[in-house]
C-alpha positions in Angstrom: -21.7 -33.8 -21.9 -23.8 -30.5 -20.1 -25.9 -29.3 -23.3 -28.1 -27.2 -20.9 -25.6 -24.0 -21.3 -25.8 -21.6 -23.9 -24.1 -22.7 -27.2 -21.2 -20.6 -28.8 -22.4 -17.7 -31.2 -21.6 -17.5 -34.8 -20.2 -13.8 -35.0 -22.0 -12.7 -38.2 -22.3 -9.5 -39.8 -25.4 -7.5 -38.9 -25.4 -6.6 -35.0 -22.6 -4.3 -33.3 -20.8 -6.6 -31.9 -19.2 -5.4 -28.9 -14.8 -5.6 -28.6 -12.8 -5.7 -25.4 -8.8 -5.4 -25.9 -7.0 -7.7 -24.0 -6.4 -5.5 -20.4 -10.5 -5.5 -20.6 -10.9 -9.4 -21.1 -8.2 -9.6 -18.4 -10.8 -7.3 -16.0 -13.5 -9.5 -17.2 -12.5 -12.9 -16.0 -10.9 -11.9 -12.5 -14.7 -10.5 -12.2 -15.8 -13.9 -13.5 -13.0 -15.5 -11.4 -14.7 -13.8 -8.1 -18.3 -14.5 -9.2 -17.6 -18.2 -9.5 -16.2 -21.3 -8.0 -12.5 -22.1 -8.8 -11.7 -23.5 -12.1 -15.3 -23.4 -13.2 -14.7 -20.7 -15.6 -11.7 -23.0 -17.4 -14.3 -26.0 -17.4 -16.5 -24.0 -18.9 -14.4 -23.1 -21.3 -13.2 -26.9 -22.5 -17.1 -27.7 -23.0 -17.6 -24.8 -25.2 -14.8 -26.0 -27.3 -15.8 -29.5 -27.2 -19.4 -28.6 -28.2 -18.3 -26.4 -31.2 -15.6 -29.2 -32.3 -18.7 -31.7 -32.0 -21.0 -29.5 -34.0 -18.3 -28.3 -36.6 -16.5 -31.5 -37.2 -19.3 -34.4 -35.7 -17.8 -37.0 -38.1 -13.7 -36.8 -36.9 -12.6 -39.5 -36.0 -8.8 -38.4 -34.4 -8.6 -34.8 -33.0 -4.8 -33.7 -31.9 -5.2 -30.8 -28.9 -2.1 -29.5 -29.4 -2.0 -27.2 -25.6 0.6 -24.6 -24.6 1.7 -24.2 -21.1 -1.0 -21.9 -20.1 -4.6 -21.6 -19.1 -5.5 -21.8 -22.8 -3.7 -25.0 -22.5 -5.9 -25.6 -19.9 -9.0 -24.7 -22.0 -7.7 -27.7 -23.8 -7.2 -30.3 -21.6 -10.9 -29.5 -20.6 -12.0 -29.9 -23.7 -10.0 -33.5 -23.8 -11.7 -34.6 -21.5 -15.1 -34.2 -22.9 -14.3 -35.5 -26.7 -13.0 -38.3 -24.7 -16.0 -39.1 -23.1 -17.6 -38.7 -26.2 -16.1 -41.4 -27.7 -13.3 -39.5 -29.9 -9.8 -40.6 -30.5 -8.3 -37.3 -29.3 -4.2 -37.5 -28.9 -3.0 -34.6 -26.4 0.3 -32.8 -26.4 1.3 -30.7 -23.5 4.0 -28.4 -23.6 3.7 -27.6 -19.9 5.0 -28.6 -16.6 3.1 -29.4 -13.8 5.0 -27.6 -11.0 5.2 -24.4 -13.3 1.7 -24.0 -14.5 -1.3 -21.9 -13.7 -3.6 -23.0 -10.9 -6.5 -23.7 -13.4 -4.0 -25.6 -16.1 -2.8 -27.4 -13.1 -6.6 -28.8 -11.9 -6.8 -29.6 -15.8 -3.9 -31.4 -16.4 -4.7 -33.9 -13.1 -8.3 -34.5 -14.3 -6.8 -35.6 -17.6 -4.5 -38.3 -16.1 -7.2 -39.4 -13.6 -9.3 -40.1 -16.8 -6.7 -42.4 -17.9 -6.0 -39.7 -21.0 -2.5 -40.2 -21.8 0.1 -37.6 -23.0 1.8 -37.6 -25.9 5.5 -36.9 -26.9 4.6 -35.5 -30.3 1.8 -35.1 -32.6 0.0 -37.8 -34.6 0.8 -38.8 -38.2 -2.4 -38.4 -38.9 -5.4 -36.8 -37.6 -8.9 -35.4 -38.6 -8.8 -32.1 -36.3 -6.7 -30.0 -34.7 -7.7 -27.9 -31.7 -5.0 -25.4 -31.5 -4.5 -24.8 -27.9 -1.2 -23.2 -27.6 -1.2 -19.7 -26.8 -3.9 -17.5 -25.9 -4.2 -13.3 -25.4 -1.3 -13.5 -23.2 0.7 -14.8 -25.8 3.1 -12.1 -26.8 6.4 -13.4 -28.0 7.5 -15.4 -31.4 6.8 -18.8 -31.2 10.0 -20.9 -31.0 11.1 -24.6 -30.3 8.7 -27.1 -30.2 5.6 -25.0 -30.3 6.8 -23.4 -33.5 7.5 -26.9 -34.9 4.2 -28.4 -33.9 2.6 -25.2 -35.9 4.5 -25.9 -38.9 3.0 -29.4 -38.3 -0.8 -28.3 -38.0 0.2 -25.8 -41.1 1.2 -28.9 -43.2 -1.7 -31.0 -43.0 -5.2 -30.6 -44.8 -7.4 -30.7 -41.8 -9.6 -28.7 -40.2 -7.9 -26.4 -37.3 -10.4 -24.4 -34.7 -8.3 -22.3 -32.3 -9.1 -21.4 -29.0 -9.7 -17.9 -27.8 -7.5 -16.8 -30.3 -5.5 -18.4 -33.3 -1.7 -18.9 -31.9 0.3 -16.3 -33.3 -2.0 -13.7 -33.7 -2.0 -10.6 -31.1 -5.5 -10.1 -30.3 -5.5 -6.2 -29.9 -3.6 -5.0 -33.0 -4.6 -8.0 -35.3 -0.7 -8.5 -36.1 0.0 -12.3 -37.0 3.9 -13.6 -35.7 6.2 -14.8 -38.5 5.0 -18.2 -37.0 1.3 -18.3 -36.6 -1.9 -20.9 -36.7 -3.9 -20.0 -39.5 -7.3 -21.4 -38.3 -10.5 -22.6 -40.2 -12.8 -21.4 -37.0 -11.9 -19.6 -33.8 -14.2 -19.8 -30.6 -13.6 -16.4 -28.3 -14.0 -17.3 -25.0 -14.9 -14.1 -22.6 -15.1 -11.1 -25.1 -14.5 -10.6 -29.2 -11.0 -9.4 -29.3 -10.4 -6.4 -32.3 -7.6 -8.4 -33.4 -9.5 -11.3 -35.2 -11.3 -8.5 -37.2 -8.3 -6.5 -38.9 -5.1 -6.1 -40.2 -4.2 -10.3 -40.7 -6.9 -11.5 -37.9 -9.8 -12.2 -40.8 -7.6 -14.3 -42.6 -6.2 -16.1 -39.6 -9.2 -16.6 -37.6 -11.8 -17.3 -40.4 -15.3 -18.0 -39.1 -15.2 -16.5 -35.2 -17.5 -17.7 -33.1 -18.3 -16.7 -29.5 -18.2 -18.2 -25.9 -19.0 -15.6 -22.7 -18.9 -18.3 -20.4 -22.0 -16.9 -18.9 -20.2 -13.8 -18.0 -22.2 -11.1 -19.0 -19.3 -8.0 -19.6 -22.2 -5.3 -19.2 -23.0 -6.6 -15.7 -19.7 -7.1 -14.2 -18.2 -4.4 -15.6 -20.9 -2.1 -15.9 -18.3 0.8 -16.2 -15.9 -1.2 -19.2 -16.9 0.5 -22.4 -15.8 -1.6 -25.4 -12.7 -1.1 -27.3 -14.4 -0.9 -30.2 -17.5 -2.5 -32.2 -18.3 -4.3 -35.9 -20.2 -2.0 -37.5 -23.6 -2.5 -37.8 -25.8 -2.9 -41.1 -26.9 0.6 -41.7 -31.2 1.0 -41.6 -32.6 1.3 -45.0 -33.4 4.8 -46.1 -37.0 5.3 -47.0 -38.1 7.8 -49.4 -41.5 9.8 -49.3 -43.9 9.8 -52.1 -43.6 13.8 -52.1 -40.3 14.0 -52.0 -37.9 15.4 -54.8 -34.4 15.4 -56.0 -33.5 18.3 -53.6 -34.9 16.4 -51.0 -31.7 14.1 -50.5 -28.8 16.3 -50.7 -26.1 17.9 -53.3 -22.8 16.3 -53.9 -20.0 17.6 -55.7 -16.9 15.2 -56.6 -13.9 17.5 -57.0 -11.1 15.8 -59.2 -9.9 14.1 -62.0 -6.5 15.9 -63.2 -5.4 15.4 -66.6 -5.1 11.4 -67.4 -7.3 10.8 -63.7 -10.5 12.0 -64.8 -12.0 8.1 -64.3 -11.4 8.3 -60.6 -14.0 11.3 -60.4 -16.2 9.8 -62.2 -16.3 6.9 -60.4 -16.7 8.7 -56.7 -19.5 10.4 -58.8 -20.9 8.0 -59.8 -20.6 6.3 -56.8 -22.7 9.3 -55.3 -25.4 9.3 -57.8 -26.6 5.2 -56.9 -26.0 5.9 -53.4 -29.2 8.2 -54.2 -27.7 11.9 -53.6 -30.1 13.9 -55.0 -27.8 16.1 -57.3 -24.2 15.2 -58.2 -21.7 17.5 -59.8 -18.5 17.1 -61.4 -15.5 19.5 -60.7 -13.0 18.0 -63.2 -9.0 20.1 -62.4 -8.0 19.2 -65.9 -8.9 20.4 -69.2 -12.6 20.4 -70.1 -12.7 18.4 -72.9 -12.1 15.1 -70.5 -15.8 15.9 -69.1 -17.9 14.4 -71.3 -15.5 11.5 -72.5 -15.0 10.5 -68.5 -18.9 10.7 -68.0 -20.4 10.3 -70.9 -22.5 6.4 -69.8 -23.9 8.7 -67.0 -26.1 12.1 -68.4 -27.1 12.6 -64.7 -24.2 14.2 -63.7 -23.7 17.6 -64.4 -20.3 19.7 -64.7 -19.6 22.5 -62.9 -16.4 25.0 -61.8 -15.1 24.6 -58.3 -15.8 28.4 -57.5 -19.4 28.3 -58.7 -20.1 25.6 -56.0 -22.8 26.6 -53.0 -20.5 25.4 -50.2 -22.6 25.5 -47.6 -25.5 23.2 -49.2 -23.2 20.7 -51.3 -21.2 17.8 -49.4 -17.8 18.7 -51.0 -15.8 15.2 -52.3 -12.3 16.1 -52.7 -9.2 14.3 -54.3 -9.8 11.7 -56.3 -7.6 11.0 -59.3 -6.8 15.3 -58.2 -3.0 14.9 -58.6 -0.8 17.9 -58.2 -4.0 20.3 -59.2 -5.9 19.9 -55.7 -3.3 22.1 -54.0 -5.0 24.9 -55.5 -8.8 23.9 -54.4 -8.2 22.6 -51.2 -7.7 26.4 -49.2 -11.0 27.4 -50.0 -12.7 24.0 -50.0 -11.1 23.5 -46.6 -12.4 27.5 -44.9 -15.7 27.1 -46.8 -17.1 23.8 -47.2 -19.8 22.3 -44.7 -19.1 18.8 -45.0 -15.9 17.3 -46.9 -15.1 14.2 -47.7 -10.8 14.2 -48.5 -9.3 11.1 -50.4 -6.0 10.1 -52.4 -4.0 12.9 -53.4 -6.1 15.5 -51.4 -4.8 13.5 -48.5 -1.2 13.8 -49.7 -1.6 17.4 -49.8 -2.3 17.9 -46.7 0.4 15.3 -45.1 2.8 17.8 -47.2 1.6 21.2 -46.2 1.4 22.3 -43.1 -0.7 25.6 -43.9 -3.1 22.6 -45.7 -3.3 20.9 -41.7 -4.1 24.3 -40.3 -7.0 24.8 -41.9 -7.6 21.7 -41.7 -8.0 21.6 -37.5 -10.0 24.8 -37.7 -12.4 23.2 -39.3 -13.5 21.5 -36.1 -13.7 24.8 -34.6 -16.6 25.1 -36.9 -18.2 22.5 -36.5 -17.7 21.5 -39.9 -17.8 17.9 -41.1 -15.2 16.0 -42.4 -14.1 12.7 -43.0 -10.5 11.4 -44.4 -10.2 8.5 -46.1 -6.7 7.3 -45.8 -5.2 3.7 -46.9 -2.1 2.7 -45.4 0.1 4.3 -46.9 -1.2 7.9 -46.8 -2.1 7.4 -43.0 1.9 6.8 -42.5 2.3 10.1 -44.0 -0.4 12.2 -41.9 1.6 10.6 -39.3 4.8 11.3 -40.4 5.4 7.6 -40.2 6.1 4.3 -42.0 3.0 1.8 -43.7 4.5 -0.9 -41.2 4.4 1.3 -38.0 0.4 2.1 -38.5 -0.3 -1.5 -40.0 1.5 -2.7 -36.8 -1.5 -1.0 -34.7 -4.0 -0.2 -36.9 -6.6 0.8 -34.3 -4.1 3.2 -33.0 -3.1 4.6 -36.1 -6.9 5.4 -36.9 -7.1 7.1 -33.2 -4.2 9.2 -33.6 -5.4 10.8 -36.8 -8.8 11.5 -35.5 -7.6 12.8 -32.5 -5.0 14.7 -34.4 -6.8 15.9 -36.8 -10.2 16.5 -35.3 -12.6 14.5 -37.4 -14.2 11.3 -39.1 -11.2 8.8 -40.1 -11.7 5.5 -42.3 -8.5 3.2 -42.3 -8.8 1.3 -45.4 -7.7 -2.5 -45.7 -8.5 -5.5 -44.6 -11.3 -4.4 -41.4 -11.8 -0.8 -42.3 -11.5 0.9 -39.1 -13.5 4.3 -38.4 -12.6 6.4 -35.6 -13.8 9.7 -34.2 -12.4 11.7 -31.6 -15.9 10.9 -29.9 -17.2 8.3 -31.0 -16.3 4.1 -30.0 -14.1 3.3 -32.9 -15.9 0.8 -35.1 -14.3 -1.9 -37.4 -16.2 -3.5 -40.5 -16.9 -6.7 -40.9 -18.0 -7.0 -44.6 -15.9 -7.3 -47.6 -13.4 -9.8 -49.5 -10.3 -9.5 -51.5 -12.5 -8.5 -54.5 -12.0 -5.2 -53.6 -8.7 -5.0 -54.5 -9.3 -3.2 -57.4 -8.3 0.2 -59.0 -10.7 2.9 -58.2 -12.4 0.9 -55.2 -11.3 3.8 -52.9 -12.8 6.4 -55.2 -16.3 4.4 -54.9 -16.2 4.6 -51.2 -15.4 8.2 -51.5 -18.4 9.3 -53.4 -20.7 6.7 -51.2 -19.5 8.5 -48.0 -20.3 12.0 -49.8 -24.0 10.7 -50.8 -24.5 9.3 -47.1 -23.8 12.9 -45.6 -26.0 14.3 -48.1 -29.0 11.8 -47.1 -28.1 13.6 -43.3 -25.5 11.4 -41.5 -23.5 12.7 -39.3 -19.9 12.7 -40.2 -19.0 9.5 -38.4 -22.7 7.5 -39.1 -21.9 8.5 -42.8 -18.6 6.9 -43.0 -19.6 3.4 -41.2 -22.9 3.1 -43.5 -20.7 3.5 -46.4 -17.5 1.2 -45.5 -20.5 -1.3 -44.4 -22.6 -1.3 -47.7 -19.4 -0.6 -50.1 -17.8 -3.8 -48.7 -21.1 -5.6 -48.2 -21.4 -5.7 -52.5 -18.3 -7.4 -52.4 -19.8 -10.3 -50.3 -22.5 -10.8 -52.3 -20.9 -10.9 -55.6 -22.3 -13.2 -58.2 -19.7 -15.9 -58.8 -17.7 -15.8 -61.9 -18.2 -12.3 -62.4 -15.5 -9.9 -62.0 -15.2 -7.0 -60.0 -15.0 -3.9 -61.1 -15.2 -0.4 -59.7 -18.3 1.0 -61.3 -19.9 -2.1 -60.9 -19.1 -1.7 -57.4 -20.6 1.9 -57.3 -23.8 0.6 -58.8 -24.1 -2.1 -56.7 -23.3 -0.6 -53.3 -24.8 2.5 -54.0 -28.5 0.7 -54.8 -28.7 -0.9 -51.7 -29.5 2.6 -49.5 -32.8 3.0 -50.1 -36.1 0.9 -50.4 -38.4 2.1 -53.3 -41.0 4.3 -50.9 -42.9 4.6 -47.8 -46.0 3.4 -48.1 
């Protein structure tokens, strides 16, 4: 086996990776087609998988290559013929035909037979690995027949499943898994990262991603091929100066908290205070006497009315736990505010009044920053649209609302997605189900409001947030539960080193 080619990547969190949708991987390998000798790309691309099922799984004994009719079929069969020649046990199943199969598949499949690699009717009883070959990128319709029964099969054994390119089922771009889908333990890319594997049901179906280019460098042969999108990058420590002071790193103000909510502001606040905003006030809607009982494990926060705010200096955060009461604020926050950070029912204010979305689009006239903070279900009604129409393309729902609206968006869920109308959208890759937890939105809030106080632009502010917010969840200590303002101390601490020296 050729170990002189660059191994596959571990996709970790850290660096930006770059993300190519699937009409830009398609423009990547006819360039890679062109710049090479025929099926050298698709040999390339069994070796990779071989190498990684090697490295991965040194000690199976059986692998099943369960291969579709296509070229990632054809990946497959390359990859046969190396675990072969390795010594493996490796039991192949083809659903393809020889007279109806792409060029490359076709070279594949006769380099298998003259290797004496039979073909087999049906899966093994038993085996130690599954490569699932089946469908790649250009998979786009429900699996059926025998390919849906061989994934129930691979779905009903305890072993170890690495998919290739992509898990079958899953649609790279919009990260949308088919009724009938491989649910993979590791996925090797091959070409590009595809945005898919990183939201919506792709982290859960494609696990640990690793990645392949097949020595096709996208920045050289497509020189004019931005990306899709990118992971977000771990945001630079903030260093503070010895003569430095509290007005130093920004004013925030968390504007909130109606009658029986008054937690939710706290939290954002409090969120704001560890993530090191010099100042933070609390503009409670409902009666005063929930101040000090909502803040009371935190004297640093100081209470103030919404009208004796300094707009123009304070990064305005807006709607959590507001209720009804936020309809009030929200004209004058809206025309007067710098920088604005809108969550929860601020958000369902404005998806209800269209006077509310007026003012809301001048505000990019101003220049003025602002960043929404949508989940799901309050995207689909900025849209005017159902929680299963944007969750069917997340990346597009996030566009459309930036574009729409004129400013900073962060799609909440499973790969946070942050779009600008300017900006590559990015997609995080940090966080775990641990999140899911009342008042985890209201942390983010208040870290996104303490990040444009530090001096972030509106779209920098929101990624360093959704990035260190999710990040705490990662590196939770075991058997300890999640809560939010644990969450808000935790995320918040990690934006700043102690000083410059």
């Amino acid at each position: 086996m050729d170990t002189t080619a660059p191994a596959p990547r571990l996709v970790v969190p850290g660096p930006a990776w770059p993300l190519h949708d699937i009409d830009a991987t398609r423009a990547l390998e006819r360039a890679g087609l062109a710049a090479t000798d025929p099926h050298v790309l698709m040999r390339r691309a069994g070796l990779a998988t071989a190498r990684l099922a090697l490295a991965l799984h040194p000690h199976a004994g059986t692998i099943w290559i369960a291969a579709g009719p296509g070229n990632n079929g054809g990946d497959g069969m390359e990859a046969a013929l190396h675990l072969h020649a390795a010594g493996k046990r490796v039991v192949l199943t083809w659903l393809g035909d020889r007279h109806a199969t792409p060029d490359d598949a076709a070279a594949a499949h006769d380099r298998v037979r003259a290797a004496g690699i039979p073909l087999a009717q049906a899966p093994p009883e038993h085996w130690d690995l599954c490569i699932d070959a089946l469908l790649g990128i250009g998979g786009s319709r429900e699996p059926h027949g025998t390919m849906a029964q061989w994934i129930a099969r691979i779905g009903q054994r305890d072993a170890p499943v690495l998919s290739v390119d992509i898990p079958t089922g899953l649609h790279a771009d919009t990260g949308v898994a088919a009724a009938t889908h491989v649910r993979a333990d590791a996925t090797l890319c091959l070409l590009t990262l595809k945005p898919g594997l990183f939201t919506g049901d792709g982290r859960d179906v494609s696990r640990q991603v690793w990645l392949d280019d097949l020595q096709c460098d996208a920045s050289a042969l497509l020189p004019a091929q931005a990306p899709t999108a990118t992971l977000i990058a771990a945001p630079p420590t903030q260093a503070r100066w010895h003569a430095s002071h509290k007005g130093s790193y920004g004013d925030v103000a968390v504007v909130g908290g109606a009658p029986g909510m008054a937690g939710a502001a706290s939290l954002a606040a409090g969120a704001a205070l560890h993530g090191s905003a010099g100042r933070v006030f609390v503009c409670l809607l409902g009666e005063a006497s929930a101040g000090p009982d909502a803040t009371a494990g935190m004297p640093e926060l100081m209470h103030r009315a919404v009208d004796d705010l300094d707009l123009d200096r304070t990064v305005i955060v807006c709607g959590c736990g507001g209720g009804d009461r936020v309809q009030a604020v929200l004209p004058a926050l809206l025309a007067g505010a710098a920088r604005l950070v809108l969550d929860a029912d601020a958000l369902n204010a404005v998806a209800d009044d269209a006077a509310l979305r007026s003012r809301l689009h001048e505000r990019a006239r101003h220049a003025r920053a602002t960043v929404l903070t949508p989940h799901p279900l309050e995207a689909a009604r900025l849209l005017g649209t159902t929680v299963a129409q944007v969750q069917s393309d997340r990346l597009d729902a996030a566009r459309q609302l930036a574009r729409e609206h004129r400013c900073t968006v962060v799609l909440k869920g499973s790969g946070t997605i942050v779009a600008a109308p300017d900006a590559t959208m990015g997609i995080n890759p940090t966080g775990n189900a641990r999140l899911a937890v009342p008042g985890s939105g209201d942390v983010l809030a208040g870290l996104i409001g303490s990040a444009l106080a530090a001096g972030f632009c509106a779209f920098d502010a929101a990624c360093h947030a959704v990035y260190r917010h999710a990040a705490a969840a990662d590196h939770w200590p075991p058997g300890e539960t999640l809560t939010a303002s644990a969450l808000a101390r935790r995320a918040g601490g990690a934006a700043w080193d102690r000083s410059r020296p």
